[in-house]
C-alpha positions as CSV (number, residue, x, y, z in Angstrom):
1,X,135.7,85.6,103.9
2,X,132.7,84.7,101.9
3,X,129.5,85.6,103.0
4,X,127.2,82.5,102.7
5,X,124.3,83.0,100.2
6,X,120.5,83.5,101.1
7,X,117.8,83.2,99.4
8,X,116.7,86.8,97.8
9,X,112.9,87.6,98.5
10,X,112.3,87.7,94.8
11,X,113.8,83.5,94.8
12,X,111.3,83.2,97.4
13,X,108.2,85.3,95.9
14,X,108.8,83.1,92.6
15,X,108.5,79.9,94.5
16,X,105.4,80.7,96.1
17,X,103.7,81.6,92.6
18,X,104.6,78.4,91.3
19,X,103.8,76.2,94.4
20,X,100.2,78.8,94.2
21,X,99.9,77.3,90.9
22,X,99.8,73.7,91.7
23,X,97.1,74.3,94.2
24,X,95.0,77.2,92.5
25,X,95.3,76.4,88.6
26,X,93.2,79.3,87.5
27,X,96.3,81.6,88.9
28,X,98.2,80.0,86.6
29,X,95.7,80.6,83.5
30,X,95.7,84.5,84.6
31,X,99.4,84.5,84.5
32,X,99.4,82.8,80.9
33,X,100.7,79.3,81.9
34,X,99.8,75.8,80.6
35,X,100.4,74.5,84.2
36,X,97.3,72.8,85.1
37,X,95.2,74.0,82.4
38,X,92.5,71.5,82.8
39,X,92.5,71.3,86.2
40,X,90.5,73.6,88.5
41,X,91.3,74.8,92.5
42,X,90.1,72.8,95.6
43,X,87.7,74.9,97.0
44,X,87.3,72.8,100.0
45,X,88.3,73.4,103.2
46,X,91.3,71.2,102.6
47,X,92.0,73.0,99.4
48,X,92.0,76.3,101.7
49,X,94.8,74.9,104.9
50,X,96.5,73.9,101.7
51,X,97.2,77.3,100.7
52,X,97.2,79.0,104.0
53,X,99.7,75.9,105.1
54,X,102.4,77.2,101.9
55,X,101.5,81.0,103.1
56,X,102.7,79.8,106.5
57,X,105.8,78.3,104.6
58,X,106.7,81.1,102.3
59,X,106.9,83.6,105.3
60,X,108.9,81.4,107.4
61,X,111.5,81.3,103.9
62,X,111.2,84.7,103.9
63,X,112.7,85.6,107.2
64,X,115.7,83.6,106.4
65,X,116.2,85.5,103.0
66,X,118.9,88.3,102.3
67,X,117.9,91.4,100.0
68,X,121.6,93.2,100.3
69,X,123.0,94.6,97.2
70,X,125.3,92.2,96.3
71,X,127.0,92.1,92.4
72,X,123.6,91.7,90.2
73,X,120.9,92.6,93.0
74,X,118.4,95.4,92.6
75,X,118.7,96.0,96.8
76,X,115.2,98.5,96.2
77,X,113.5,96.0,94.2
78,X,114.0,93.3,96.7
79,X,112.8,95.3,99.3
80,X,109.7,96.3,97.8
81,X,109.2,92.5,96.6
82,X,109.7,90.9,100.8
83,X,107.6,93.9,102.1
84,X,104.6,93.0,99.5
85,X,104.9,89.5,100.0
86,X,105.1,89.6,103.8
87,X,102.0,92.1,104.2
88,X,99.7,90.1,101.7
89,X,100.7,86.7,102.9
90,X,99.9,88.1,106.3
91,X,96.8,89.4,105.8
92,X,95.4,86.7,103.8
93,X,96.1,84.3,106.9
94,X,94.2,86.9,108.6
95,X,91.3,86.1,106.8
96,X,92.0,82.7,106.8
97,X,92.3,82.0,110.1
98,X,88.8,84.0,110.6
99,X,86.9,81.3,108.7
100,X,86.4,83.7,105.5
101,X,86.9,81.2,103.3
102,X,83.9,79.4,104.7
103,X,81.4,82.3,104.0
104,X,82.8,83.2,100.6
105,X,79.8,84.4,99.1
106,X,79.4,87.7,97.4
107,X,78.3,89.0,93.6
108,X,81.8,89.9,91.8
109,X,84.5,87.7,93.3
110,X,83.7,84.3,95.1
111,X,84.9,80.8,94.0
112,X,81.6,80.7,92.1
113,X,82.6,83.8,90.0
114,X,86.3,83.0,89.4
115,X,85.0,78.9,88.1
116,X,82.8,80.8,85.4
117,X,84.8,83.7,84.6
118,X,88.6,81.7,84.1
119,X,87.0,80.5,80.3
120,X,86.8,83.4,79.1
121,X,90.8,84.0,79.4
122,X,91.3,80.1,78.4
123,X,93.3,80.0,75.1
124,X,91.2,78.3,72.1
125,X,94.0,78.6,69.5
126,X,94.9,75.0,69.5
127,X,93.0,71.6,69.9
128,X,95.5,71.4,72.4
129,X,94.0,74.0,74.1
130,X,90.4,73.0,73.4
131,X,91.2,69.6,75.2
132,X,92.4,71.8,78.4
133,X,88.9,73.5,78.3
134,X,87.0,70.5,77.7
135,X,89.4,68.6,80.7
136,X,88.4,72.3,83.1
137,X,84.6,71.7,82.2
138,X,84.5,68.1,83.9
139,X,86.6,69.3,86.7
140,X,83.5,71.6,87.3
141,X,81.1,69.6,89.3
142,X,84.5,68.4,91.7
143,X,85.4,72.0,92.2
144,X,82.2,73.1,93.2
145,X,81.5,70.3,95.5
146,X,84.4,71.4,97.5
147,X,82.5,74.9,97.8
148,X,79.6,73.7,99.1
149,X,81.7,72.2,101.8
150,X,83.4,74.7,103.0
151,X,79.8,76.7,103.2
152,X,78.6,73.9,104.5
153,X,81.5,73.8,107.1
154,X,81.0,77.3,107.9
155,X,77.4,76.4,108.5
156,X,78.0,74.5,111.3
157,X,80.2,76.6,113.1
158,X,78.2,79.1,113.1
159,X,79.9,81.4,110.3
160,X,77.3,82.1,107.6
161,X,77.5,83.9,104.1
162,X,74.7,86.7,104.5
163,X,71.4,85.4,103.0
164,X,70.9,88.4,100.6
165,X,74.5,87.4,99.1
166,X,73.0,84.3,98.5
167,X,69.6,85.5,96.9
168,X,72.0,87.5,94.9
169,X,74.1,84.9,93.7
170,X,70.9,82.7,92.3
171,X,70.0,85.2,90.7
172,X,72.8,85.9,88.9
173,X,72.6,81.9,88.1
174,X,69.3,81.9,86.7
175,X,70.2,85.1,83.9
176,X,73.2,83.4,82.9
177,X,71.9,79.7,82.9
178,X,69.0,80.6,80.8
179,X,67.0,77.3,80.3
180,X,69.8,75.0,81.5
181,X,70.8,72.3,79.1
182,X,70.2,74.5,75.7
183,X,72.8,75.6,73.8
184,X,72.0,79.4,74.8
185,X,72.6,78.8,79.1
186,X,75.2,78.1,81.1
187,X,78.5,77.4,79.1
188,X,76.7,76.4,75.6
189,X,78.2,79.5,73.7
190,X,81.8,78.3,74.7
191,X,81.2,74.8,73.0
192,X,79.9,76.9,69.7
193,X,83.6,78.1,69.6
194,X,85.0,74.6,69.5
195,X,86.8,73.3,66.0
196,X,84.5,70.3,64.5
197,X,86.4,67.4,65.8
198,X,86.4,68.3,68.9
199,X,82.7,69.9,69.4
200,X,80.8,67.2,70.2
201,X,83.4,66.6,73.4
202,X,83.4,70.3,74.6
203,X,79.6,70.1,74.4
204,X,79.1,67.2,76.2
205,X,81.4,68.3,79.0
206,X,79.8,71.9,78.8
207,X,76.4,70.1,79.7
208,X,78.1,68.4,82.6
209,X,79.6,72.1,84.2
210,X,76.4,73.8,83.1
211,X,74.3,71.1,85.3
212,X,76.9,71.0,87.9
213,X,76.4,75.6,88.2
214,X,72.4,74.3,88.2
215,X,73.0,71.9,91.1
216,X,74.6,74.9,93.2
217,X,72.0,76.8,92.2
218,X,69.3,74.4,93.5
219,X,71.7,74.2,96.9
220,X,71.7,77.9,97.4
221,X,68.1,78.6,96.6
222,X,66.4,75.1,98.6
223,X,69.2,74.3,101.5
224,X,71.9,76.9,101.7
225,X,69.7,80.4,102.6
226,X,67.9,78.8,105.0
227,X,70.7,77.7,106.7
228,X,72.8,80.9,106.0
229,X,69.6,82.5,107.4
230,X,69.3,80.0,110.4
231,X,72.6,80.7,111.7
232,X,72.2,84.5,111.9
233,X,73.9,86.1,109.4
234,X,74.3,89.6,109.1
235,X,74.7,92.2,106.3
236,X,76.9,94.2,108.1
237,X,80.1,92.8,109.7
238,X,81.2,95.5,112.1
239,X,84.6,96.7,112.7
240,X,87.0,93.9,113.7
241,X,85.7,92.2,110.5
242,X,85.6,95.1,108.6
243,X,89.0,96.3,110.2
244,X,90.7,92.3,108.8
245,X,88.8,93.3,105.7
246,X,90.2,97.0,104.9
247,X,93.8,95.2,105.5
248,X,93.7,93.0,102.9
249,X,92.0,95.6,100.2
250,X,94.6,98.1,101.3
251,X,97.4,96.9,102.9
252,X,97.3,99.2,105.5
253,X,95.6,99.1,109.1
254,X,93.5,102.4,108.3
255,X,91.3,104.6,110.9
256,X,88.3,103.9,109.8
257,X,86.9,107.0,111.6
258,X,89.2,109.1,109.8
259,X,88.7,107.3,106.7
260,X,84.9,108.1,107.1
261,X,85.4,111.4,107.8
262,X,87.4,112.1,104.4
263,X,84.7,110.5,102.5
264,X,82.2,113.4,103.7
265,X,84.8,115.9,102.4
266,X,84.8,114.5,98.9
267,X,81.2,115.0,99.1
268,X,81.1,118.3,99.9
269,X,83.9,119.2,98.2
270,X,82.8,117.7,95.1
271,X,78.8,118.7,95.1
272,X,79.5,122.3,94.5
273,X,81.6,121.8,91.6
274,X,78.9,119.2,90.2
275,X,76.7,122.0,90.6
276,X,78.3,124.1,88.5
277,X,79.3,122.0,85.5
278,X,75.4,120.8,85.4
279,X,74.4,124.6,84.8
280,X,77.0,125.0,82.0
281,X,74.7,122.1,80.3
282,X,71.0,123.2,81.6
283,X,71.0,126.3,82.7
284,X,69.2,127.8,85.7
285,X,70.4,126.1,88.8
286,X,69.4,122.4,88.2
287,X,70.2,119.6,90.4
288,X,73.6,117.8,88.8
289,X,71.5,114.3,89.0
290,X,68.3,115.7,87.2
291,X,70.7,116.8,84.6
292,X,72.6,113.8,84.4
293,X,69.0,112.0,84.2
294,X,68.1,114.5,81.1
295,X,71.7,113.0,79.6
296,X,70.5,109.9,79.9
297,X,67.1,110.6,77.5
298,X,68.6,113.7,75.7
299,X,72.5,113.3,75.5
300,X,74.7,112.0,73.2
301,X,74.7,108.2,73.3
302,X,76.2,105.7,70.8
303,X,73.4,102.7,69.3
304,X,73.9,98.8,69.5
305,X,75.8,96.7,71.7
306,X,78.4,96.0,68.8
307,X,78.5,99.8,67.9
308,X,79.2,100.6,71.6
309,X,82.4,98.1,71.4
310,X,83.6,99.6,68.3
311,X,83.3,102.8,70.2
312,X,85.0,102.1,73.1
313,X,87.9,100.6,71.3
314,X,88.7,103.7,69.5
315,X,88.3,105.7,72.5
316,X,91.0,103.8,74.1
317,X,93.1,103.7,71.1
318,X,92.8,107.4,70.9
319,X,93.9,107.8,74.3
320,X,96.9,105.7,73.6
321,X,97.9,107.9,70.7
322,X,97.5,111.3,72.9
323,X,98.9,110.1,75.7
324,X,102.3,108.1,74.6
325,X,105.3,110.1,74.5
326,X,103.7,112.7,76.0
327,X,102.8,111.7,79.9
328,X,103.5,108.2,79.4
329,X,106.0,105.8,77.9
330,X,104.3,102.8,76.8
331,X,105.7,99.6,75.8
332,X,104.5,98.2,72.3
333,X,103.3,94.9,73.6
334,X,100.8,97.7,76.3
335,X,99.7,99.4,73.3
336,X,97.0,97.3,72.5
337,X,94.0,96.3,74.7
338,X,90.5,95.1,73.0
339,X,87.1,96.4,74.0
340,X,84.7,93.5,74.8
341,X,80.9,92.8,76.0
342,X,80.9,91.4,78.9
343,X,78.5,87.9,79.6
344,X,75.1,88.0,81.3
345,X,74.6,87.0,84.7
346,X,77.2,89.2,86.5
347,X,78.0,92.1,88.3
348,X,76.7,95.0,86.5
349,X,79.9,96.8,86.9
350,X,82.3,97.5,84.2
351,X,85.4,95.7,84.8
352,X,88.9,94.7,83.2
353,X,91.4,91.4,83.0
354,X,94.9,91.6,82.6
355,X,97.0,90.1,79.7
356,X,99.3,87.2,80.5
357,X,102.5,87.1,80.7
358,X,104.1,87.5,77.1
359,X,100.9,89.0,76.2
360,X,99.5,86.3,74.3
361,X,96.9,87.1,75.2
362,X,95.8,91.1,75.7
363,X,94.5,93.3,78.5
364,X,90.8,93.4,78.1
365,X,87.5,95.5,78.9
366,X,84.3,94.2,79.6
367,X,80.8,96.0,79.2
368,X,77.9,94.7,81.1
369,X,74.8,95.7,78.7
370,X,72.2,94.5,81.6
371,X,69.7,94.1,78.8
372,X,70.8,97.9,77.1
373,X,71.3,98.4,73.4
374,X,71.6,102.8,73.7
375,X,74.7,103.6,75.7
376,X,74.6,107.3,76.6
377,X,78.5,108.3,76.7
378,X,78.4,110.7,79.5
379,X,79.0,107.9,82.0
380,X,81.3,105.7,79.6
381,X,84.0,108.2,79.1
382,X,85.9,108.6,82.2
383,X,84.9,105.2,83.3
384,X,87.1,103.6,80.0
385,X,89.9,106.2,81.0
386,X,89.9,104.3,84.3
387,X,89.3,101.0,82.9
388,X,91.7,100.8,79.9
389,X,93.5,104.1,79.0
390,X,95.2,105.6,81.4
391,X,93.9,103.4,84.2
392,X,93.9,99.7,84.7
393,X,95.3,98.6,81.4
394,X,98.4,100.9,81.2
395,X,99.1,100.3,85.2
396,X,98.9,96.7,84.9
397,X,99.9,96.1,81.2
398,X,103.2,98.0,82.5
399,X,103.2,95.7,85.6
400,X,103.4,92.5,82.9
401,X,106.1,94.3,80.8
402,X,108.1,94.3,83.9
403,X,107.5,91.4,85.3
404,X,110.9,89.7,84.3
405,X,112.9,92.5,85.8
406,X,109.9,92.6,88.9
407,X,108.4,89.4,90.0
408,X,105.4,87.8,89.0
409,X,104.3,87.7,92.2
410,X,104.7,91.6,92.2
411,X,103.2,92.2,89.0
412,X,100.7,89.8,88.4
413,X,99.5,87.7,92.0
414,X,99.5,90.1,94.6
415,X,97.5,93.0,93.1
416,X,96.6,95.3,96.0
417,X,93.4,96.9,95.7
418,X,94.0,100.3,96.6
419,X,96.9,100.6,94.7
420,X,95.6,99.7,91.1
421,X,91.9,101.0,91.9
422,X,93.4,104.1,93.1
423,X,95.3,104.6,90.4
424,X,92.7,103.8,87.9
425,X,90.8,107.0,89.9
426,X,93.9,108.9,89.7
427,X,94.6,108.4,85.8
428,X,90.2,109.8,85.6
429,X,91.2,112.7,87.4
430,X,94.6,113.3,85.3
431,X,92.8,113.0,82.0
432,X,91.1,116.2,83.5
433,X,93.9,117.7,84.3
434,X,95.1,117.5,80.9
435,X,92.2,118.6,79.1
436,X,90.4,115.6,78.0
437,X,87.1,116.3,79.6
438,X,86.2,119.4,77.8
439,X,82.5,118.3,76.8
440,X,80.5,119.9,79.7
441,X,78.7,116.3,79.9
442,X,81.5,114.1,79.5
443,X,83.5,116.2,82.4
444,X,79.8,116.0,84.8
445,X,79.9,112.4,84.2
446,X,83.3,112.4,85.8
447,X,82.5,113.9,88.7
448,X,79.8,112.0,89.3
449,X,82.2,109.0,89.1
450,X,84.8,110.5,91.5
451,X,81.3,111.4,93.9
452,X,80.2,107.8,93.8
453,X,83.6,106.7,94.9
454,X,83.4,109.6,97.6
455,X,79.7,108.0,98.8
456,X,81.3,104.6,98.6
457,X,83.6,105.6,101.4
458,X,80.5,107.1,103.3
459,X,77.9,104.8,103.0
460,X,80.4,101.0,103.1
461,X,81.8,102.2,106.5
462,X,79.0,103.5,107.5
463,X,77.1,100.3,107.0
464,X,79.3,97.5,108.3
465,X,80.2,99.8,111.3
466,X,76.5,101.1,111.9
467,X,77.7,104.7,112.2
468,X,75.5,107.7,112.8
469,X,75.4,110.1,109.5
470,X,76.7,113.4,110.8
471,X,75.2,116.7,111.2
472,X,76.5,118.6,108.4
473,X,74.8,115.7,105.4
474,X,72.4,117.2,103.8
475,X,71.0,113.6,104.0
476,X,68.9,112.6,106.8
477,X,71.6,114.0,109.9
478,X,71.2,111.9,112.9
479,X,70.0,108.8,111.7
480,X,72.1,104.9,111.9
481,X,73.4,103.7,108.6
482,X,71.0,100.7,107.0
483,X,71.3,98.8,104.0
484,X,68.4,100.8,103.4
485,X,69.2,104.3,104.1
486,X,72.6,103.4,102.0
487,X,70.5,102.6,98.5
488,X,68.5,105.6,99.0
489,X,71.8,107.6,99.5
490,X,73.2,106.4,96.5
491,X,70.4,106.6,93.9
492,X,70.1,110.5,95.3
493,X,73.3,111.4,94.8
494,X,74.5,108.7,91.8
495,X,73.6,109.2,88.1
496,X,73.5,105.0,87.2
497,X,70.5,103.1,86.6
498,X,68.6,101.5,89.6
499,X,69.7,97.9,88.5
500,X,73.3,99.0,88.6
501,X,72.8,100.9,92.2
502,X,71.0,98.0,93.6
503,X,74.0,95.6,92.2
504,X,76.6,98.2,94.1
505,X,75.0,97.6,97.3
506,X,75.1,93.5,97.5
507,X,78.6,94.4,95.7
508,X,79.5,96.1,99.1
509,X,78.3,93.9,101.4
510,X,79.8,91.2,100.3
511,X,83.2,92.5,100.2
512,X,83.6,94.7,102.7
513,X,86.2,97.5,102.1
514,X,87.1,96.8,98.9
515,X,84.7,99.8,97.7
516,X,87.1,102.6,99.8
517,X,89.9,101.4,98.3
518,X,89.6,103.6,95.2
519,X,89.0,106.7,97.3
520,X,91.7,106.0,99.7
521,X,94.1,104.8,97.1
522,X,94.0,107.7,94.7
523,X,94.6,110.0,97.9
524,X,97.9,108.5,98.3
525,X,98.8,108.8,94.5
526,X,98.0,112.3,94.5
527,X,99.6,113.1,98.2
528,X,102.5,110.8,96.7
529,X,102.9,113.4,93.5
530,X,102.8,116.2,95.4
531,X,105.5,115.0,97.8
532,X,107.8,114.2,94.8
533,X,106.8,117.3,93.0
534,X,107.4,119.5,96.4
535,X,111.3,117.3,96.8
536,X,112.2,118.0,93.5
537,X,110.8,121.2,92.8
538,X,111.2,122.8,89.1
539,X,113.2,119.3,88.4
540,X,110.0,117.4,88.9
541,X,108.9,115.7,85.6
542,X,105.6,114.3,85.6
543,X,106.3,111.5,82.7
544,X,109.4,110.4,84.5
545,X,107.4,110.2,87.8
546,X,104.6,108.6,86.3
547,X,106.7,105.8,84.6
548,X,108.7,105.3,87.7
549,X,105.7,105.3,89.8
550,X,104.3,102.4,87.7
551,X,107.2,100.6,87.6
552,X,107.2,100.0,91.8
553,X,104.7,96.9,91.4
554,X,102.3,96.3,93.2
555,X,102.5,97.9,97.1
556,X,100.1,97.9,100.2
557,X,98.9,101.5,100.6
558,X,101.5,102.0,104.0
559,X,104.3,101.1,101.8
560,X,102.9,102.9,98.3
561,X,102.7,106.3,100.1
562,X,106.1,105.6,101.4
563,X,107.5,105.0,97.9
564,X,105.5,107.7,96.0
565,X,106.9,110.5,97.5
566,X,110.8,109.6,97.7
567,X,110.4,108.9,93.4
């Protein structure tokens, strides 16, 4: 007797990408898809029951479906594929039905920041493509109406954005506006771009989205802090908030006390060791941050903002060279990612964007110059090994390679942040390992990475949950975490520049959580190694287990520590 067929989770997963697309177009740009190319999302808070209504859909689907391993079926693969999209559809409803949607205001990844940053991955090979952008632009001053709504919703039910998100947010407006109208603010360069017959159009609807970013700017700055102010908000969210918030940037329900704990154990553990690699480069006992400092003046540092670029590709590409064949089979198409400068007016961060499906268009990193033309390389090393090679680009340019025998939604929707961030801190640390980190100052600018992500653990629990710093910091023992206390924490023990500190600590009050993900997730890739490593004993290949360890997709942390150690 025939067994009658089910849907298989994968079926499912791809419907919900493509339904996801319909409603939130500037998915579908990420992915690589024509499908609604000049239209924007509905940021409203009809826009938002929208989605949560086909998250609500999908799950019910989804506990119909049948992942057994029938003739054809990958029975792991479908596993893997119903757990991820049960957990994230879960714990986006989670913030849904919170109201989050209705305070979505922070400096890196609001409706604000996705609206500007989606041009920059646009395609502008064809006038085809130029008409989408030109279409996108006029959709602008729709899309962000429906933002201010659904702040405006929040407003009056009492559920606020924080005002000092706000203050960040118009500021970040007024850099990258410039004088609004000209052809240097706002979207202006994009029109530059533009073939002749088609500039005049792109310009005139770049004047209408520039006007419409002013507009929001106006709201924020005359209407919305006041309000935001009015109603209460708070920097710090406490711990049912922040407990919502840690599940959906690591898929897992963590103990937050525990979690808070291991971040004071990086510290210590990894201060001693800083200590000792800054008197290889000054002798005599100095403090690792007044060396780092003397780096800064005195160290080797590459000249120009277009030098820097050039610099950063060929450290990539050299990486890529060293590393494939080696540790790492990579895919041709994953070979390639481009080093670019990053526009004004946003987080100060370095970041990176994933190709599109097909690759059509490439992985890519982005350099915030905040203003800079000298870039010391002490702090730039390690943080392009995390970046591009072997960090974000390899994890998820591997993740697009796959996606066909994957999912999409696997590989390129439902990216889990402790799973790519912590790998992105695991591939820093294993370019140690292996020896790439000789230079005394290149290998102290690592640490002092791996220590900020260590203090981000401390000081973003510490400050949404209003802990007590224990008795064993060498920092003021006995004292309440503040917003305060946090930036002086980090500019003691951080080597970055005090524009880039002060952007770090808006950058974790505004998302919650997201900051201990990198910490938390590279502690499951390593425990996850040395699980496999301890199961398979003098069998256990490290390339193997790295390639099969990027090819699970992406995985909530409970599920990735799982996995990890049974590779």
């Amino acid at each position: 007797m025939l067994r009658p067929q089910r849907e298989l989770p994968r079926q499912i997963s791809d419907a919900h990408v493509d339904a996801l697309v319909a409603l939130d177009p500037i998915t579908g740009t990420n992915l690589g898809t024509s499908a609604g190319a000049g239209r924007l999302p509905d940021f409203s808070p009809d826009g938002a029951a929208a989605e949560a209504g086909l998250a609500r859909e999908t799950l019910v689907r989804l506990a119909g479906s049948d992942a057994q391993a029938d003739a054809g079926v990958d029975a792991d693969v479908e596993r893997r594929c119903a757990r991820l999209l049960r957990e994230r559809l879960d714990a986006e409803l989670a913030q849904y039905e919170a109201g989050e949607h209705l305070r979505a205001v922070n400096n890196i990844s609001s409706p604000l920041h996705r609206v500007r940053k989606v041009f920059a991955v646009m395609p502008t090979r064809t006038p085809e493509d130029w008409a989408a952008i030109a279409q996108r632009l006029r959709a602008v001053p729709d899309c962000l109406s429906g933002y201010r709504a659904s702040l405006a919703e929040g407003v009056g039910r009492g559920v606020a954005a924080a005002p000092r998100q706000v203050r960040a947010n118009v500021a970040q407006l007024e850099e990258w506006l410039g004088s609004t109208g000209s052809a240097g603010g706002g979207f202006g360069p994009l029109a530059a771009g533009a073939p002749p017959h088609l500039r005049a159009e792109v310009e005139a609807a770049a004047r209408v989205a520039t006007g419409a970013f002013a507009e929001l700017r106006e709201w924020f700055r005359r209407e919305y802090e006041a309000q935001a102010t009015g109603a209460g908000a708070e920097d710090a969210v406490g711990r049912e908030r922040y407990g919502r918030f840690a599940r959906h940037h690591t898929g897992a329900d963590l103990d937050l006390d525990e979690a808070y704990a291991y971040g004071w154990e990086e510290f210590h553990r990894l201060l001693p060791e800083m200590r000792a690699e800054a008197t290889r480069i000054l002798p005599g006992g100095q403090d690792p941050w007044v060396v780092l400092a003397w780096l800064g003046d005195h160290g080797k540092s590459v000249h120009g903002v277009e030098e820097t670029r050039v610099w950063l590709q060929s450290l990539m590409d050299e990486a890529v060279a060293a590393l494939d064949g080696r540790h790492f089979d990579i895919a041709e198409p994953v070979r390639h990612v481009e080093s670019c400068i990053a526009p004004p007016g946003g987080p100060a961060a370095p970041y990176y964007s994933q190709p599109s499906l097909g690759f059509t268009r490439p992985g890519r990193t982005w350099l915030p110059t905040l203003g800079r033309t000298r870039f010391p390389t002490h702090d730039l090393v390690s943080t392009w090994y995390h970046e591009g090679f072997p960090g974000h680009h390899l994890q998820l340019g591997h993740w697009t390679f796959t996606a066909a025998r994957l999912s999409r939604y696997q590989t390129n929707v439902a990216k889990v942040d402790a799973t790519t961030e912590g790998w992105a801190l695991y591939a820093e640390r294993l370019m140690d390992e292996l020896g790439f980190l000789t230079d005394p100052a290149h290998r102290l600018g690592h640490l002092d990475d791996q220590m900020m992500r260590a203090v981000r653990v401390v000081i973003d629990i510490g400050m949404h949950l209003r802990l007590s710093i224990p008795a064993h910091s060498p920092f003021r023992p006995g004292e309440r975490w503040t917003p305060a206390l946090a930036r002086e924490f980090l500019g003691r023990y951080s080597g970055r520049p005090a524009a880039y500190l002060d952007s770090e600590i808006v950058r974790y009050l505004g998302r919650p959580a997201q900051a201990i993900s990198y910490k938390l997730g590279e502690r499951a890739w390593l425990e996850g190694r040395e699980r496999a490593r301890a199961k398979q004993g003098p069998d256990f290949d490290l390339k193997r287990w790295h390639m099969a360890a990027l090819s699970l997709g992406s995985l909530g942390l409970t599920d990735l520590s799982d996995e990890l150690g049974s590779l």
